[in-house]
C-alpha positions as CSV (number, residue, x, y, z in Angstrom):
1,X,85.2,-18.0,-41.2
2,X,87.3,-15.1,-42.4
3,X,90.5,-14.7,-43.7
4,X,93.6,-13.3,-42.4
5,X,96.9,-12.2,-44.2
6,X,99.6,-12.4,-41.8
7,X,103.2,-10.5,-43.0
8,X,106.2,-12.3,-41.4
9,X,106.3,-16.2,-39.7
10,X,109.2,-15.0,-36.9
11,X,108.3,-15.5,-33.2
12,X,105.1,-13.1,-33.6
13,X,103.8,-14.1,-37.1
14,X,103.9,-17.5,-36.1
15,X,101.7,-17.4,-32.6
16,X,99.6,-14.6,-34.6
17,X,99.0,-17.5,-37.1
18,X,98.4,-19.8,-34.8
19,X,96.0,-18.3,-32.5
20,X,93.8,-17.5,-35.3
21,X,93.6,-20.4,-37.0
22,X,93.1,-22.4,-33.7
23,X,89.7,-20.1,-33.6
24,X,88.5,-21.4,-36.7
25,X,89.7,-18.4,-38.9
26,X,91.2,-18.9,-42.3
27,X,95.1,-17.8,-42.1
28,X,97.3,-16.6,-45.0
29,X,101.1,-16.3,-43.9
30,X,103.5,-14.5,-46.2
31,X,107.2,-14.8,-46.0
32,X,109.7,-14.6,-48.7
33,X,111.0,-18.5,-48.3
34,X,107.2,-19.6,-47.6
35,X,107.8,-20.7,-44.1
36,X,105.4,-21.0,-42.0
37,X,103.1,-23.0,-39.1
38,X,101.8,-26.6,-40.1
39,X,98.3,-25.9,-39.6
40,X,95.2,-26.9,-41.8
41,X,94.1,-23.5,-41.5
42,X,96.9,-22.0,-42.4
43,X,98.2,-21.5,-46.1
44,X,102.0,-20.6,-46.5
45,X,102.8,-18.5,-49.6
46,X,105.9,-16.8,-50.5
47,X,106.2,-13.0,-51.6
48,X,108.4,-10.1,-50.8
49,X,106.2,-8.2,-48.7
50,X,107.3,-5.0,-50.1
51,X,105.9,-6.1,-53.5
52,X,102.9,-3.7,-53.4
53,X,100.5,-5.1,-56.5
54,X,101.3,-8.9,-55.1
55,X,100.9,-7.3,-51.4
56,X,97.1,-5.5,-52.2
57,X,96.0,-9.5,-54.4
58,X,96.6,-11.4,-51.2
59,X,95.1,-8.8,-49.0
60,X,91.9,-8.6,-51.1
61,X,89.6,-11.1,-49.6
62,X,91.1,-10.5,-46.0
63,X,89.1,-8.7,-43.0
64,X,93.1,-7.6,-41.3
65,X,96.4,-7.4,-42.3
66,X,98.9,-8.6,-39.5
67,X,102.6,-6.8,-39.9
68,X,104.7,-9.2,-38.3
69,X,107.5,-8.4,-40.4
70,X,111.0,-8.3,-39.3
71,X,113.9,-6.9,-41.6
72,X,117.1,-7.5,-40.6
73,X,118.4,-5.4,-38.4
74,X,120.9,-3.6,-40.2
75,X,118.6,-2.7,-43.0
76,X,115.7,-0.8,-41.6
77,X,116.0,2.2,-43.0
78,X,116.2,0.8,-46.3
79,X,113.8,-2.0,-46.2
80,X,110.7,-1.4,-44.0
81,X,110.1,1.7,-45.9
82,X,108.8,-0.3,-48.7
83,X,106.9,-2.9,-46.7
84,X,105.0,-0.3,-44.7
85,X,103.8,1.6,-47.5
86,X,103.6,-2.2,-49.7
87,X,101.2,-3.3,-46.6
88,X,99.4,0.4,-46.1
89,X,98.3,0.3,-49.5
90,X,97.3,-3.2,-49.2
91,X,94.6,-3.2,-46.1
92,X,93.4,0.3,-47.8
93,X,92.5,-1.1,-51.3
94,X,91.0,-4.4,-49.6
95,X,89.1,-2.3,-46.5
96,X,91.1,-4.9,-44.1
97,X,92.6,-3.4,-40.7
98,X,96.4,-3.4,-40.8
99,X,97.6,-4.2,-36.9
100,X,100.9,-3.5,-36.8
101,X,103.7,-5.0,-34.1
102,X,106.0,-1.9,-33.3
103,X,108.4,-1.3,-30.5
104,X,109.8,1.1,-28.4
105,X,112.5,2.8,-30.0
106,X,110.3,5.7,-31.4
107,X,110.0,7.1,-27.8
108,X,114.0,7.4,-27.6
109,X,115.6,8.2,-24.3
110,X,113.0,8.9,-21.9
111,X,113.2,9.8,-18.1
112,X,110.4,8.2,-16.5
113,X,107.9,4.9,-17.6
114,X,106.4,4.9,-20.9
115,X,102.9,5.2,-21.0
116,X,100.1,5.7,-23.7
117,X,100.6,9.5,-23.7
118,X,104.7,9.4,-24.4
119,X,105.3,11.1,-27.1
120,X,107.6,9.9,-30.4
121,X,111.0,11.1,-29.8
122,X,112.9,9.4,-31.2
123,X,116.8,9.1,-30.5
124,X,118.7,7.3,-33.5
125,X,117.7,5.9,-37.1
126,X,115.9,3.0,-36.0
127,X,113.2,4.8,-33.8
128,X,113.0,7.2,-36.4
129,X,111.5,4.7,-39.0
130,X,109.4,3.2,-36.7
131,X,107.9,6.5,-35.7
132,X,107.6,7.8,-39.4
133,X,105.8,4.1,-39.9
134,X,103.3,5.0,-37.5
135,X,102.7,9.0,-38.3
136,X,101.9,7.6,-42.0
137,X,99.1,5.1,-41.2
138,X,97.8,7.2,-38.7
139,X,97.8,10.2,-41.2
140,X,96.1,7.5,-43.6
141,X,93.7,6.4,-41.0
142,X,92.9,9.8,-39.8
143,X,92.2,10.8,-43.4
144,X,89.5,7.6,-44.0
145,X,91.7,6.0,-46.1
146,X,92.4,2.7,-43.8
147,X,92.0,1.5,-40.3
148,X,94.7,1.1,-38.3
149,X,96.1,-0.3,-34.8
150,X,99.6,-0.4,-33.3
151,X,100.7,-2.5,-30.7
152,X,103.9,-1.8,-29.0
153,X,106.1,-4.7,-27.2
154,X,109.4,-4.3,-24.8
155,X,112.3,-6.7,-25.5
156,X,111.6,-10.0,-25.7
157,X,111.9,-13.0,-23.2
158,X,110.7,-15.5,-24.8
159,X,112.1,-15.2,-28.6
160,X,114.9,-16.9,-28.4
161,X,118.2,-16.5,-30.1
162,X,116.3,-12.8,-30.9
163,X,115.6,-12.2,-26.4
164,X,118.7,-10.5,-24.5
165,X,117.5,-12.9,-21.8
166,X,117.0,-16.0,-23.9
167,X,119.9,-16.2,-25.4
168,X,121.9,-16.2,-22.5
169,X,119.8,-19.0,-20.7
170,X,121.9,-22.0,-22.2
171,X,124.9,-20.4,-20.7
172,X,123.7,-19.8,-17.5
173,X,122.3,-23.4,-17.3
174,X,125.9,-24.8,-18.3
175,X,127.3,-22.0,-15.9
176,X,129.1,-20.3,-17.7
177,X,129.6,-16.2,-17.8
178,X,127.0,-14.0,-19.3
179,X,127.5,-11.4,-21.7
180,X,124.8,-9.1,-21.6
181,X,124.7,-5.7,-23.7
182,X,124.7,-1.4,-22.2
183,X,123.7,-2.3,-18.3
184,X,123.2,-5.4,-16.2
185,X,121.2,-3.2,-13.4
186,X,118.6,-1.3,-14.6
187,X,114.9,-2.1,-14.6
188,X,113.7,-2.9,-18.0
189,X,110.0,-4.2,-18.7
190,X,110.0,-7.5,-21.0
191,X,107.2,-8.8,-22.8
192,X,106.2,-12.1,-24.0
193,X,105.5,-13.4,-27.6
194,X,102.5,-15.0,-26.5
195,X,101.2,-11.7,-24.9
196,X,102.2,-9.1,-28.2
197,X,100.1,-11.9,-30.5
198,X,97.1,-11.9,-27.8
199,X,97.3,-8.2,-27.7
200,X,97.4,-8.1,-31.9
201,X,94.4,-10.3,-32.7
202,X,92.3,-8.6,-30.2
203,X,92.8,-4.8,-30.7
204,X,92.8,-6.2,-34.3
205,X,89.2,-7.1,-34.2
206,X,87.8,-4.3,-32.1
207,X,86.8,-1.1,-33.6
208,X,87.1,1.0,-30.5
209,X,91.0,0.0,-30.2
210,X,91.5,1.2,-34.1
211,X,93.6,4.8,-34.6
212,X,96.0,4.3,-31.8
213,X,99.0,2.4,-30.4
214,X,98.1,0.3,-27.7
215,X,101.4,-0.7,-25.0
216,X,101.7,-4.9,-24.5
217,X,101.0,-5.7,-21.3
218,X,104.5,-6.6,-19.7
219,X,105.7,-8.0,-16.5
220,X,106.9,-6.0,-14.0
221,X,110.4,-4.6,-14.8
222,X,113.8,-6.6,-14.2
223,X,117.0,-5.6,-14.8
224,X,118.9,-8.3,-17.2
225,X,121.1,-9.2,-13.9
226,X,117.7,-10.0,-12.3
227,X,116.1,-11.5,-15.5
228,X,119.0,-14.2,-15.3
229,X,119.0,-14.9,-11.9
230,X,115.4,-16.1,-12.6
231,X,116.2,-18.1,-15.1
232,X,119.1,-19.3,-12.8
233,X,117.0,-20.1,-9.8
234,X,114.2,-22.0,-11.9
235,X,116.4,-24.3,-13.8
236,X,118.2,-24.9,-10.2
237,X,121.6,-23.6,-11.3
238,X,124.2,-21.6,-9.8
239,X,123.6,-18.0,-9.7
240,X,125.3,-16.6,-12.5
241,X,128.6,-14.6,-13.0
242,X,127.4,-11.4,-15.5
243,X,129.7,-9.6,-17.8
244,X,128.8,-6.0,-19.6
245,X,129.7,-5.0,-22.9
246,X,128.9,-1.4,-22.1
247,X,128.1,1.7,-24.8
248,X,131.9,2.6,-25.0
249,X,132.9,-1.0,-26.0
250,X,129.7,-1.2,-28.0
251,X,130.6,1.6,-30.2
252,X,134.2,0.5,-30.5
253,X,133.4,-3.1,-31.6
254,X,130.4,-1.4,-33.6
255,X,133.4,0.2,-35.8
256,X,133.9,-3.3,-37.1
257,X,130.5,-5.1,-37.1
258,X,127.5,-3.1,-38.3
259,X,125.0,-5.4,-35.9
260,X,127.3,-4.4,-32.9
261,X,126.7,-0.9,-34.3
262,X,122.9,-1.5,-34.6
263,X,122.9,-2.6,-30.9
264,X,125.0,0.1,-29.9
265,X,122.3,2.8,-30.7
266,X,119.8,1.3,-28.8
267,X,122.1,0.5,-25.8
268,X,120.5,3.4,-23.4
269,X,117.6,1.3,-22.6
270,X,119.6,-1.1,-20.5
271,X,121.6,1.9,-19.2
272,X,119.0,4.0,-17.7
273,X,115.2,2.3,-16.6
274,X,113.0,1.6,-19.3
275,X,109.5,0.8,-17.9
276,X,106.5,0.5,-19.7
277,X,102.9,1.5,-17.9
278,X,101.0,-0.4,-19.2
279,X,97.6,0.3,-17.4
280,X,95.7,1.8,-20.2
281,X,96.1,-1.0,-21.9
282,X,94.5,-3.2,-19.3
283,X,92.0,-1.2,-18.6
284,X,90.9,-1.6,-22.3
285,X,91.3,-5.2,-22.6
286,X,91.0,-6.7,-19.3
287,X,93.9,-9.2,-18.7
288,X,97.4,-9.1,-17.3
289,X,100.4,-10.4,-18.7
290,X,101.8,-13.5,-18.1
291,X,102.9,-14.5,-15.0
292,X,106.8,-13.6,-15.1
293,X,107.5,-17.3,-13.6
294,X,105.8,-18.9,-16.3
295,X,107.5,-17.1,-18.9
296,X,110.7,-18.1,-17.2
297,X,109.9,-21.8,-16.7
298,X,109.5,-21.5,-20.6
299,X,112.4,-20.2,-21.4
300,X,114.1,-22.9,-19.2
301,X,112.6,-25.7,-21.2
302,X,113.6,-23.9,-24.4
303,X,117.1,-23.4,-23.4
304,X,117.0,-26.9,-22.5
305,X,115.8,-28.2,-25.7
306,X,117.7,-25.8,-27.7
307,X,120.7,-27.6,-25.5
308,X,119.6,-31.3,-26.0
309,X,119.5,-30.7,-29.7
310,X,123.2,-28.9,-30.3
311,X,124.4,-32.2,-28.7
């Protein structure tokens, strides 16, 4: 049994904890309120991941370090700085690998699917900190410093209050209008929570998968129109009436709120496709994603739930 420092206890953090302790592994979440999985093989502690000394003693006995942190959003450049290096430093004094959950904003605006030989480029503040994230541990890995691994997820389906689909599937189940953010039409890939912690533990563990970023296996793309007509269709509803807050209106409300803002950068990949390829990646570790009607039915219970207990 070995043990396992896990950074963060949102969506990912939390089926990472999960899936490791269900093997029989020894799990050691970290969040700054101590929340966490009720497991017997997981311990909750609380820290401030950017805390570097406190950061490298909870790393030492641990074989990987799992970056499932999540600042708020309208912090980035400020705070994941500090955890990144806090949790670089950490796997490299304790010989642990740090797996890292990234994204897709480091590849910017692109004009075709995103595949394993994109290149970084990206197009506002918030790609640009995730790309400098992964330039430094892969400098740090390249130099024998540390091992590292990326893994790279879509949007979310599944997450919640945190999915662009999620969050509108109470309203499509009661009928009512959906808002949904830049576009309603064009494809976008979406991945699954379950999938990005799958894809984490495993690349996490194997040696040949260490020094690169590896793209989560997604389902095949949907626009957000079409992700919510799914959700419509399994939870028997009518099909729903979408409204767009496009870039223009983005930016002007984004005057006012600095989330809105936040989103507003990021708003071209529901504008224009955003497709991942994901075939390298499933070449390397042999499974597909999800079925995308599973992942729906899920979010229909969810919503449901979520709906049971506001009442």
């Amino acid at each position: 049994m070995s043990t396992h420092l896990v950074v963060g206890a949102g969506p990912i953090g939390t089926r990472t904890s999960l899936r490791l302790a269900e093997a029989g592994e020894q799990v050691r979440i970290v969040t700054r309120s101590g929340a966490g999985p009720d497991h017997p093989g997981i311990e909750r502690v609380t820290a401030d991941a950017s805390d570097a000394p406190r950061m490298r003693d909870l790393a030492a006995d641990a074989v990987a370090v799992y970056n499932c942190a999540n600042p708020t959003y309208t912090r980035w450049v400020t705070d994941w700085p500090p955890i990144a290096a806090a949790l670089l430093d950490a796997a490299a004094s304790s010989g642990a690998v740090l797996a890292t959950v990234g994204n897709l904003y480091g590849y910017g605006r692109v004009t075709g699917p995103i595949t394993d030989q994109t290149p970084l480029a990206p197009s506002d503040h918030k790609g640009e900190v995730r790309a400098r994230m992964w330039t430094d541990a892969l400098a740090a890995h390249e130099a024998g410093r540390v091992r590292v691994v990326e893994v790279r997820a879509s949007d979310y389906a599944d997450a919640g209050a945190n999915s662009h689909l999620a969050r509108n599937a109470p309203t499509v189940l009661q009928g009512r209008t959906a808002w949904v953010l830049g576009g309603a039409d064009a494809p976008h890939s979406w991945t699954t929570t379950h999938d990005t912690a799958r894809l984490l533990v495993e690349v996490a563990a194997d040696e040949r998968a260490h020094g690169r970023a590896w793209l989560v296996p997604s389902a095949p793309p949907r626009s957000q129109r079409q992700g919510l007509q799914d959700i419509a269709a399994a939870a028997g509803a009518p099909a729903p009436r979408v409204r767009v807050l496009g870039p223009r209106a983005l930016r002007a409300v984004g005057l006012f709120s600095p989330m809105v803002r936040e989103l507003a950068g990021t708003a071209y990949q529901f504008t224009h496709p955003f497709v991942v390829d994901h075939s390298a990646t499933v070449d390397h570790v042999g499974w597909q994603p999800e079925e995308w009607s599973d992942t729906v039915a899920r979010v229909v219970r969810d919503a449901r739930t979520a709906t049971a207990e506001a009442r």
